[in-house]
C-alpha positions as a Python dict, from the first residue, in 0.01 Angstrom:
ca = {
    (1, 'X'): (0, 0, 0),
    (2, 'X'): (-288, -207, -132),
    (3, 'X'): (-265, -175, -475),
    (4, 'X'): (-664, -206, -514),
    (5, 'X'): (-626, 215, -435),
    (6, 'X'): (-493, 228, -776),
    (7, 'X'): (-863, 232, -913),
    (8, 'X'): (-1007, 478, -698),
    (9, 'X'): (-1061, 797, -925),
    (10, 'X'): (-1019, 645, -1242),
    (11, 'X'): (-1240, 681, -1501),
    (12, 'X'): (-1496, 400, -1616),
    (13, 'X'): (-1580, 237, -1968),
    (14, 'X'): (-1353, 6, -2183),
    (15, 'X'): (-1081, 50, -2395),
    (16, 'X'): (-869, -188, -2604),
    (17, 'X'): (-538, -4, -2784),
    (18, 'X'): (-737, -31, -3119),
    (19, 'X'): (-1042, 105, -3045),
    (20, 'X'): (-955, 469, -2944),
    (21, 'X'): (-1064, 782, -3151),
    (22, 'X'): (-715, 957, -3146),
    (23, 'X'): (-705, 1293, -3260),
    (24, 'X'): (-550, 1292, -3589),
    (25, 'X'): (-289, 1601, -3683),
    (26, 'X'): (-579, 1802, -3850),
    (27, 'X'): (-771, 1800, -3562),
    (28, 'X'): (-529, 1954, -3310),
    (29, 'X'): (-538, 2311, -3193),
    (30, 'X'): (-151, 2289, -3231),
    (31, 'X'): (136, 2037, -3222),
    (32, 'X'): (496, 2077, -3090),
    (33, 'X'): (793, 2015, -3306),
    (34, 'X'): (1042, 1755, -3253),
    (35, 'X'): (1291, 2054, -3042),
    (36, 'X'): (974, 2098, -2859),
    (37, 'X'): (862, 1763, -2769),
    (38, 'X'): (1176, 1682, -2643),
    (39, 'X'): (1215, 1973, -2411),
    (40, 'X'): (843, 1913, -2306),
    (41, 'X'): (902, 1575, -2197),
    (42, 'X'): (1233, 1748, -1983),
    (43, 'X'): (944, 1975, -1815),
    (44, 'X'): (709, 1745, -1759),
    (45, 'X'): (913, 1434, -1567),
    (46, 'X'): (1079, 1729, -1406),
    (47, 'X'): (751, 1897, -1258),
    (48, 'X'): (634, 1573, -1172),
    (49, 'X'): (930, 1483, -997),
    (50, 'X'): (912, 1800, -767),
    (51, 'X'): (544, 1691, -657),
    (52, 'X'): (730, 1311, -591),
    (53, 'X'): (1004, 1508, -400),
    (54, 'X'): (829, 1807, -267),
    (55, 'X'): (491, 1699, -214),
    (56, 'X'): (194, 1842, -457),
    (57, 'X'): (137, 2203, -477),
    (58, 'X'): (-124, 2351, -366),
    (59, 'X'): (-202, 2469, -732),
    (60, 'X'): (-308, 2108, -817),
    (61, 'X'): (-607, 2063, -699),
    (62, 'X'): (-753, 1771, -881),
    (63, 'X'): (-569, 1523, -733),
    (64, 'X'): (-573, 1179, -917),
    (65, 'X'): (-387, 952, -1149),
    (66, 'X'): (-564, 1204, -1471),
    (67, 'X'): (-540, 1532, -1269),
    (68, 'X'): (-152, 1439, -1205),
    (69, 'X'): (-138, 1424, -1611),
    (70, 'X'): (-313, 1763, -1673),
    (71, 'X'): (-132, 1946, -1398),
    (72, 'X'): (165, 1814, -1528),
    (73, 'X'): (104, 1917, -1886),
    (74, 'X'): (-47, 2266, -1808),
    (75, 'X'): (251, 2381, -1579),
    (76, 'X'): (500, 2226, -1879),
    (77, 'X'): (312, 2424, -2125),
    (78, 'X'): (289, 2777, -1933),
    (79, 'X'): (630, 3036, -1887),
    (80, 'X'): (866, 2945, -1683),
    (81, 'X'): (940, 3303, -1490),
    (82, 'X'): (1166, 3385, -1178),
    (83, 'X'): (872, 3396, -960),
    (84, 'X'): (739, 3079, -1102),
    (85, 'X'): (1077, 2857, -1031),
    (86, 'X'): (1083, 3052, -644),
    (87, 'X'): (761, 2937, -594),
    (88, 'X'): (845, 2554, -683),
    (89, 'X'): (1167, 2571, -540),
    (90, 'X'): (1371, 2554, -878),
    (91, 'X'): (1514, 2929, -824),
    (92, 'X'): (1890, 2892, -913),
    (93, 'X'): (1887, 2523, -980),
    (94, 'X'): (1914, 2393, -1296),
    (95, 'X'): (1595, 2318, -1518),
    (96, 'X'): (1544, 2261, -1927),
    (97, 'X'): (1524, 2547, -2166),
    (98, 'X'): (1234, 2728, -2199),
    (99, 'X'): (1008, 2582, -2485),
    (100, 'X'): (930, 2921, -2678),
    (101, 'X'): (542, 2834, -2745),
    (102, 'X'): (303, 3040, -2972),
    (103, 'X'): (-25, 3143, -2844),
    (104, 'X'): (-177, 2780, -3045),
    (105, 'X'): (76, 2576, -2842),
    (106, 'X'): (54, 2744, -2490),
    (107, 'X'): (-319, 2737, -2551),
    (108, 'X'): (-310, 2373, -2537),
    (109, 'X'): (-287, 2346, -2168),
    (110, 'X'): (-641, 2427, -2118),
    (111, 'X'): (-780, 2239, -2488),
    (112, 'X'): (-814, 1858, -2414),
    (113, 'X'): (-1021, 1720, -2680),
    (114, 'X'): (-1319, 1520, -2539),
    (115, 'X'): (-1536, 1232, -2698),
    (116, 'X'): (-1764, 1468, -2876),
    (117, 'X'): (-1509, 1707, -3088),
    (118, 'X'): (-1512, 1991, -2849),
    (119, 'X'): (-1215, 2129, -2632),
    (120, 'X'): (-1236, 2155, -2266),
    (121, 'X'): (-985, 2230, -1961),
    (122, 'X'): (-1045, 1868, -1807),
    (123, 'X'): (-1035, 1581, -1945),
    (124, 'X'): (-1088, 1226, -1772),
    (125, 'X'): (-848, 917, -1842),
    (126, 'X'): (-1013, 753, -2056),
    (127, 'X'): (-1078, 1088, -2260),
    (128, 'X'): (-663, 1162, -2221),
    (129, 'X'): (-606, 856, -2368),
    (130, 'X'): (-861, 771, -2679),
    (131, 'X'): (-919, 1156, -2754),
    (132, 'X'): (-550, 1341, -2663),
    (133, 'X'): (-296, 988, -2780),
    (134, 'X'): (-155, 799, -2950),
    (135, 'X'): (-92, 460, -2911),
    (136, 'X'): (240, 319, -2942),
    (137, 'X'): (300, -15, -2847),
    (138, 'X'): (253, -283, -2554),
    (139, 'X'): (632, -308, -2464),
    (140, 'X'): (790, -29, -2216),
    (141, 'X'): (1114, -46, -2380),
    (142, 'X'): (969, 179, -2646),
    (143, 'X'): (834, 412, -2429),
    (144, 'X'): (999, 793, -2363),
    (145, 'X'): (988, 1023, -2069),
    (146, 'X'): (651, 1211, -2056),
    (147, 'X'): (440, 893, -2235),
    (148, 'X'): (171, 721, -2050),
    (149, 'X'): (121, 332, -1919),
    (150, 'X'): (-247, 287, -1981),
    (151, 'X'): (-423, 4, -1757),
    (152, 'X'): (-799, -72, -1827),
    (153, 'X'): (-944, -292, -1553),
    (154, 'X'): (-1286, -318, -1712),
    (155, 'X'): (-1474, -67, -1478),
    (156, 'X'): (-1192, 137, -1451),
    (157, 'X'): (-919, 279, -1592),
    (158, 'X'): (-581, 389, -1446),
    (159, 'X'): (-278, 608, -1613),
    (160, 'X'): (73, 620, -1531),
    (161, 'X'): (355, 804, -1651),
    (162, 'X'): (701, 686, -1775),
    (163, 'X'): (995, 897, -1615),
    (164, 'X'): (1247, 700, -1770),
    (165, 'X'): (1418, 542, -1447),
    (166, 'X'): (1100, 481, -1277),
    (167, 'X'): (735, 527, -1325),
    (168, 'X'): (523, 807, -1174),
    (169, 'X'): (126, 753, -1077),
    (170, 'X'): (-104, 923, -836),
    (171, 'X'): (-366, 643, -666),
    (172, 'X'): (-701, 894, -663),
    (173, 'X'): (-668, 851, -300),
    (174, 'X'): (-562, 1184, -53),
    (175, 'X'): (-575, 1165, 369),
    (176, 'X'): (-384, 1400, 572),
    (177, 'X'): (-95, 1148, 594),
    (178, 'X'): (-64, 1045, 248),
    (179, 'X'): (-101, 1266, -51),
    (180, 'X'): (-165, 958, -320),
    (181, 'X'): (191, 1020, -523),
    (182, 'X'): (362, 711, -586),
    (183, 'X'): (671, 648, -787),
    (184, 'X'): (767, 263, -888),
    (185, 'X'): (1065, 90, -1051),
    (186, 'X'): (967, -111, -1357),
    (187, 'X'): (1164, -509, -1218),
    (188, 'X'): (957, -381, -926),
    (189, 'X'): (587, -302, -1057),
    (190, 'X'): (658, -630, -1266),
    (191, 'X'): (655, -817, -955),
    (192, 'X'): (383, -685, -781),
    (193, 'X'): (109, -1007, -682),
    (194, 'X'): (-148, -812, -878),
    (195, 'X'): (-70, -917, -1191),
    (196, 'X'): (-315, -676, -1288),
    (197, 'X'): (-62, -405, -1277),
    (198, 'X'): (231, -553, -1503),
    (199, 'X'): (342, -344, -1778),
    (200, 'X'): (364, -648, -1968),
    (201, 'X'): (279, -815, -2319),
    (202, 'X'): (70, -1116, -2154),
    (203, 'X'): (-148, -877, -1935),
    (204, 'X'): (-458, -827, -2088),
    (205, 'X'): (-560, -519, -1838),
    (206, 'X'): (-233, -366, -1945),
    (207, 'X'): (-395, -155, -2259),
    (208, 'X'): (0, -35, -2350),
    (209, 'X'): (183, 253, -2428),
    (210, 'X'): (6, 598, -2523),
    (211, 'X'): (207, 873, -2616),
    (212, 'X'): (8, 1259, -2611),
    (213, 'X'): (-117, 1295, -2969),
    (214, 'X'): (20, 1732, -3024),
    (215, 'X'): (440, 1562, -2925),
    (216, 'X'): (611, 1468, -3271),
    (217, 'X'): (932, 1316, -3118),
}
């Protein structure tokens, strides 16, 4: 893979881990508790890790490293039915509770906050990032399931996810024999040539940890 694929679809504009607008508490829609979060971040690496195994649905249909965020969060955030776990193969197999939303907290798969205040369905990564996180730290050793590995390259910006054992991104690129899903091991991404793509202190494209701003644990 040539990791320069990693930019295509990203978003443009700069960000440093300081200079972000992050929605404060007052300005969400809604936030999850710390039961919630925890059982969201089950969902989310889970659903994510059935596109990895499974290949994408045909549900998602913006396909990049943002759109892998979003889908991820919206199918977290909806009810988990029979028909729903048939249809992504999880009938009968184990899967986390269900997260018991109100209509504020299931509304917040559609409500990304964007640069001006208002609430949309999409959001770029940039946007995901500055508007919808918070920012953590610039070590992955803090960093739970379900949080994000923001990369800023100067002209474009790139988001990964950390699954715990391994890290999940999408590369913005989609051909008929590759369907731009890419999982990574940590001792491996940190060895990549590109130095560009360390998740590390001493990279100055790596912008850090971001965790999404409505979890509290």
């Amino acid at each position: 893979m040539k990791r320069r694929e990693l930019l295509l679809g990203a978003a443009g504009g700069l960000l440093l881990p300081w200079a972000g607008t992050h929605a404060s508490s007052a300005e969400l829609p809604a936030r999850l508790d710390a039961a919630q979060s925890r059982i969201f971040r089950a969902w989310m690496t889970r659903i994510i890790s059935i596109q990895l195994a499974a290949g994408p649905t045909p549900r998602w249909q913006q396909r990049d490293c943002a759109g892998l965020v979003r889908f991820a969060v919206g199918e977290t955030l909806r009810s988990h039915d029979e028909k729903w776990k048939r249809a992504n193969g999880l009938a009968g197999r184990p899967v986390p509770p269900e997260l018991n939303l109100d209509a504020a907290q299931q509304a917040l798969r559609h409500q990304w906050r964007l640069a001006d205040g208002s609430l949309s369905a999409y959001a770029g990564a940039l946007e995901l990032v500055q508007e919808n996180s918070r920012y953590i730290a610039k070590q992955c050793n803090v960093a739970a399931t379900g949080d994000l590995l923001f990369y800023d390259q100067g002209d474009a910006q790139h988001l990964m996810v950390w699954m715990g054992s391994f890290i999940a991104y999408h590369t913005g690129s989609v051909t008929a024999t590759d369907n731009g899903l890419r999982a990574v091991r940590l001792q491996d991404l940190l060895r990549w040539r590109d130095t560009r793509w360390h998740p590390s202190q001493d990279n100055p494209n790596f912008a850090g940890v971001y965790r999404l701003a409505f979890l509290t644990a």
